[in-house]
N, C-alpha and C positions, 0 to 999 in steps of 0.2 A: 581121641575125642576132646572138643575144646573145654575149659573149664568151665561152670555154669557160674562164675564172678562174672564173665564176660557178657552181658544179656543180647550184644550182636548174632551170634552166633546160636545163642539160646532162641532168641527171638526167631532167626528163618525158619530153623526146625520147625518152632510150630505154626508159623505160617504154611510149611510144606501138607500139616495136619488141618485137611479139611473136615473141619467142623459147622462148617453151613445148616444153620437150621431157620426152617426144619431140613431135615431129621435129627440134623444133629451129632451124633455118633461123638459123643466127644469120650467116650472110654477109648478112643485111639491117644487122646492127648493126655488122658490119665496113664498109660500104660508109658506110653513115653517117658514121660515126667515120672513114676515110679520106680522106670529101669535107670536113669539118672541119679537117682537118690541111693539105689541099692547097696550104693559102695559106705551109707552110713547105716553105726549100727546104734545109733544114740536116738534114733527117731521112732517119733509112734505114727504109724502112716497107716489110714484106714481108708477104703475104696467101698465107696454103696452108692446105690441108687433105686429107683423105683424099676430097673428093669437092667439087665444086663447092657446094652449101648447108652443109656442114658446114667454115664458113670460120673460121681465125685469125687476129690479126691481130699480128706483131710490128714496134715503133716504136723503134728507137735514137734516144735526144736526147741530143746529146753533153752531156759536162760540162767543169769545169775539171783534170781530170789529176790532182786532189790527193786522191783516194779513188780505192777499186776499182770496176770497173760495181755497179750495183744494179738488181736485177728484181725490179719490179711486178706482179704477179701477179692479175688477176680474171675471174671466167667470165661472160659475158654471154647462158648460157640459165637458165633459171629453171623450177620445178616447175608441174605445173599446177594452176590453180582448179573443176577438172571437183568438182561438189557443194557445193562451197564459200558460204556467203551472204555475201558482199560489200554492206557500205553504201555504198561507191562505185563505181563499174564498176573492175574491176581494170587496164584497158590504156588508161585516159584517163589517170592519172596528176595527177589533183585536185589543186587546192594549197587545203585547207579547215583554216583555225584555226593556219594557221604552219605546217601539215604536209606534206607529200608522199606521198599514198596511191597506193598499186598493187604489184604484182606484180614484182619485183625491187627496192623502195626499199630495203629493206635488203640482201638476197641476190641479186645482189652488186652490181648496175648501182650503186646509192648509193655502193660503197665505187669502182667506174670513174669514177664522175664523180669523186670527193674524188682522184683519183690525178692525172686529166688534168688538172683545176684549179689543182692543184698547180703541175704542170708549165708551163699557161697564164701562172700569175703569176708564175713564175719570168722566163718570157721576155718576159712583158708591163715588168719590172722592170728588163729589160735586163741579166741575171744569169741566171748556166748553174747548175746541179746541181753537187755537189762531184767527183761523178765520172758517169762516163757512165749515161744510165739504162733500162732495157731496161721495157717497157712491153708484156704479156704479154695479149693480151684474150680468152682461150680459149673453147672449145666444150667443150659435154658434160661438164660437170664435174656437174651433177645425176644423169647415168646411166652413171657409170663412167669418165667420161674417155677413152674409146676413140677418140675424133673428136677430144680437145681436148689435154689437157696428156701424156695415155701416148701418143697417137700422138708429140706434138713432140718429147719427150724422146729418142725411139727413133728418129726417121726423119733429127731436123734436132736434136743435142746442138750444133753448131759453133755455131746461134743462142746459144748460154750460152753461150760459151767467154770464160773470164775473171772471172766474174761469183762473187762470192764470199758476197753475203748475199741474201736476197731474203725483202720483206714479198708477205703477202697475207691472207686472210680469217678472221675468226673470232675475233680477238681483238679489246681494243680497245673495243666497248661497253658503259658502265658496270654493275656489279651492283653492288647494294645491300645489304649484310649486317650487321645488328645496328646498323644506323644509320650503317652507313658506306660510303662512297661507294670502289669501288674498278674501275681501268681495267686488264684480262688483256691478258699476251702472250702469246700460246701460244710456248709453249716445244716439246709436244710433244702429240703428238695419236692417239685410236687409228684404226688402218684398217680399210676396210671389208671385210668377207668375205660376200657378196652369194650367197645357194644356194638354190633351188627343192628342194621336197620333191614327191616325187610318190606319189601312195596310189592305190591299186588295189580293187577289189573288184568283185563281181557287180554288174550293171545290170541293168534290164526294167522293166518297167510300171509305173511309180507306185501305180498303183489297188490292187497285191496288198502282201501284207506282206512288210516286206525283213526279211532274214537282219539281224544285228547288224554284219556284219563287212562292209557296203557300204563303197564310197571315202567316203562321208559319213559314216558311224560312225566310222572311222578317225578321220578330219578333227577330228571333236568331243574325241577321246582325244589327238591332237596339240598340238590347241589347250588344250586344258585341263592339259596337261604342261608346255606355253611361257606360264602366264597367270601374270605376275607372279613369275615363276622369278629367284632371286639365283643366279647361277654361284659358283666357287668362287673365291676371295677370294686375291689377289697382292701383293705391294708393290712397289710402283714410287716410284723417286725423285724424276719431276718430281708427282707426285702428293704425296709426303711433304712435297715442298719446297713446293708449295700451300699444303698446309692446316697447316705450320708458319707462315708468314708470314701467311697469315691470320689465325689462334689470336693472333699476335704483335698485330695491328691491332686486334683487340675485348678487349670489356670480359669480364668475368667474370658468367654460367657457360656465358658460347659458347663462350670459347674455352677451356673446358677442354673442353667438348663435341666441339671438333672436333679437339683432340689424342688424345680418348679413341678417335676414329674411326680417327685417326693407330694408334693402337695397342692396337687392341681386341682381346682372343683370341674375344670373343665373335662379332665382325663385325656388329656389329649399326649400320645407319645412324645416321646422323646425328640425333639428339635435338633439338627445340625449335626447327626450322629450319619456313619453310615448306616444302610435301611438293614444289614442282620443284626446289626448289634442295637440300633432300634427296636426292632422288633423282638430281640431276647429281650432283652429289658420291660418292654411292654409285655411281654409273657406270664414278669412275674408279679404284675399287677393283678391278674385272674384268671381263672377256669381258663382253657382254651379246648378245640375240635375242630379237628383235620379230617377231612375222608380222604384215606388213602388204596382202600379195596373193593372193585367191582369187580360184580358175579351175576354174567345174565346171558342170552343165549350161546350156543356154539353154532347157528346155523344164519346165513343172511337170509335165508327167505322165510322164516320163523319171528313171527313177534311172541317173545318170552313173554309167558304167563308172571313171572316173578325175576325180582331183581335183587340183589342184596348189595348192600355198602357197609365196610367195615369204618368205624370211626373212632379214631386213636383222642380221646378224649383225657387232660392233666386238669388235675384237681391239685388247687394248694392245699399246703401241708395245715395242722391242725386241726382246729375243729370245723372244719368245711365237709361238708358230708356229700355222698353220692347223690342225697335227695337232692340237696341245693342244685348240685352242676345239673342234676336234669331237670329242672324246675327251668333252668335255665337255657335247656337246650331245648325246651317242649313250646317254649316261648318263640324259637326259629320257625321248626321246624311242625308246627302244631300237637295237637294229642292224638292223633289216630294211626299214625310211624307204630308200629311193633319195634320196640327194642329189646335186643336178647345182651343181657351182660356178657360176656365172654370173658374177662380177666378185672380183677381192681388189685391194686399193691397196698402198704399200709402207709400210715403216713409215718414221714419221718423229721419231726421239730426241735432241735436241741430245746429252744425255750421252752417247751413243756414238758422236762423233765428234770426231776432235782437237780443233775449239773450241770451248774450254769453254762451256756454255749459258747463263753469264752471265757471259760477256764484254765487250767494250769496246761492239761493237754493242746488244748485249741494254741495257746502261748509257744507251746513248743510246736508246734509246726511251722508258725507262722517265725518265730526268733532260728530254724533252718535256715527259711527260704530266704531271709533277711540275710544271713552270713552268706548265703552261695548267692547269691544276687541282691549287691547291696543295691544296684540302680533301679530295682522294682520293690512293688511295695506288695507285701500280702492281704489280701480282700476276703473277706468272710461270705458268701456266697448262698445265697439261693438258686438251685438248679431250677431250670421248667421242666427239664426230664426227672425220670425216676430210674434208681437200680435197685440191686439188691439189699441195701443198706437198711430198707422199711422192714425186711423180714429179721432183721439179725436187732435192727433194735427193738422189736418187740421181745427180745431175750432180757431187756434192760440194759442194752449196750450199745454206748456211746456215739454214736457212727459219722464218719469224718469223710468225707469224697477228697484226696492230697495225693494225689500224683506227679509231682513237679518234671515241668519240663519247659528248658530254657529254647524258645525258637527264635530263628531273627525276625528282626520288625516285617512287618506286612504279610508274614507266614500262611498260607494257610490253612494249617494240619487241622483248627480245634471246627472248621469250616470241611473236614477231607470222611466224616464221619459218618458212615454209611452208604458212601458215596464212591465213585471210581475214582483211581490212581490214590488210594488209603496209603501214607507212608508217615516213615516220623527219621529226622534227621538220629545220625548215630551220635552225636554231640547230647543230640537232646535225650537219651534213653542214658548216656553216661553221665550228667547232669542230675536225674532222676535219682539215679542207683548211687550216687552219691548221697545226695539228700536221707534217700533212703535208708541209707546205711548208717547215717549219724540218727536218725532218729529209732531205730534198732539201738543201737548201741547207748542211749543217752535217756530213751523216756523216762517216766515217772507215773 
């Protein structure tokens, strides 16, 4: 069996481990990953969940006493490829042209493997972590976290007791802007606000002519309210603090570009950018709502009585509240929509909590990625997505998104996310697990 320093080899394995959820079943990839570890007897390794298949898995490896515990944080279910066209099968996990294709290489199995690797060649080296390290391998982080990191936080906090920083997802992948190479920490990130819409109207016969006001009429004036809608416009500080040290890294007319965005009255995106990384950027000016899930007849000669739309709704981080964003969605879409919450995450702000967000830890991440890539520069980051990072820092712990991974220019893995032909070069995961490993061995 290869050694788990190697995260190539770590990594297919569990891409072979389908975890698609739902359902999920990631007690296969706990079970894996436990018979892996078996051969040590210096670990505290504890396996819970709310239900037998919905399994987690936490692993103490001690360290030397000369820092605080550190937790590792990654979820090992992954979204599904239902419609998807894949040039490689998604759950073989190919290694074609130096790469690693399949269905969690990036999200997030890639970033488990670069973590236990880490840890592998610490102990292969005969050398502990600077302080103890909590190694987090959760469920359900794709559908709300209810099985994975909100249950652990809630049921089992004593698991974190002590523990004062913790990496995990999201940051860390290089972007490419104006020709320059730059590695994100999420500093802070928005949460999710997850709500079904439900629309109503008269059903019957297909064959006769319907009224206007069916659940599908409805549906079209919903959708057509939510299509490309800019919510109203906030300032937040780890977003200002973004795109000031970005503007600071490029040349001239981006970076006056992207201070104008900094301080526009007009609000108007981001100029001369390509349109995704425009549009990230414009993201983390405000609220945003995507409908992504309909649900309405199974038959063509049936007009459905009811329609339902799921709508994957981010809320910035602080004190922006669930009232707000729907104040703001009730403004689209009127007041008479029934909406059912179905998931919210917590927020997650360094600046609002006593250590500063670029502190001695945040320094050491950022004085890594500086040494393993002196030709990029490290960005302090605001996500539009959420992980599980919201639950663990309601424990009071520090939570950092740094997964470094060096791609070449025009890459595009941080763009392969959810999406078919998911892969990450092997350069880039040995890259990672380097980083990785100096900041194991070296925090504070």
């Amino acid at each position: 069996m290869d050694s788990l320093a190697n995260p190539v080899p770590l990594l297919r394995d569990l891409i072979r481990i389908d975890t698609t959820n739902p359902p999920g079943n990631e007690v296969a990839c706990v079970r894996y990953l436990t018979e892996r570890l078996a051969h040590r007897d210096d670990l505290d390794v504890t396996v819970l969940g709310p239900s037998a298949d919905r399994a987690n898995l936490i692993v103490r490896f001690p360290g030397r006493g000369v820092a605080p515990p550190l937790l590792l944080h990654g979820h090992s279910d992954v979204v599904p490829v239902t419609g998807q066209d894949w040039r490689h099968p998604p759950f073989e996990a190919r290694l074609v042209d130096g790469e690693v294709w399949g269905r969690g290489s990036v999200d997030m199995k890639g970033g488990i493997a670069m973590m236990l690797s880490s840890l592998a060649r610490l102990h292969e080296a005969g050398q502990r972590p600077a302080g103890d390290v909590v190694l987090a391998v959760v469920a359900d982080e794709e559908h709300g976290s209810i099985a994975g990191a909100r249950w652990l936080t809630r049921e089992h906090p004593e698991l974190f007791t002590g523990i004062r920083y913790a990496v995990g997802e999201e940051g860390g992948a290089g972007i490419e802007l104006g020709g320059r190479r730059f590695h994100p920490i999420v500093v802070a990130e928005k949460r999710a606000c997850w709500l079904r819409a439900t629309l109503t109207g008269p059903g019957g016969h297909a064959s006769r002519q319907a009224p206007a006001h069916t659940a599908m009429g409805r549906l079209g004036h919903l959708l057509t309210a939510l299509s490309g809608v800019r919510l109203p416009r906030h300032r937040e500080p780890a977003a200002e603090r973004m795109l000031t040290e970005l503007a600071g890294h490029l040349p001239e007319p981006l970076a006056g570009r992207l201070l104008a965005v900094r301080d526009d009255a007009n609000d108007a995106p981001p100029a001369g950018l390509p349109e995704d990384q425009s549009l990230q950027i414009d993201s983390l000016l405000r609220n945003t709502v995507s409908p992504t899930v309909v649900r309405a007849g199974d038959k063509i000669n049936v007009v459905p009585g009811e329609v339902t739309v799921d709508l994957d709704g981010r809320i910035l981080p602080g004190d922006h509240s669930r009232e707000e964003f729907l104040g703001e969605l009730r403004a689209l879409i009127g007041p008479d929509v029934p909406l059912e919450l179905l998931v919210e995450g917590f927020p997650v702000d360094q600046s609002r909590i006593a250590e500063p967000e670029f502190g001695g830890f945040y320094e050491t991440l950022a004085d890594i990625t500086r040494k393993a890539d002196p030709d990029a520069a490290p960005l302090p980051m605001m996500s539009p997505a959420s992980t599980d990072a919201g639950f663990f820092a309601q424990l009071g712990i520090r939570c950092y998104g740094w997964l470094p991974l060096k791609v070449p220019a025009g890459s595009p893995y941080r763009t392969l996310l959810h999406r078919a032909d998911e892969r990450i070069p092997v350069e880039a995961l040995e890259f990672g697990t380097q980083c990785m490993t100096a900041l194991l061995r070296d925090h504070r």
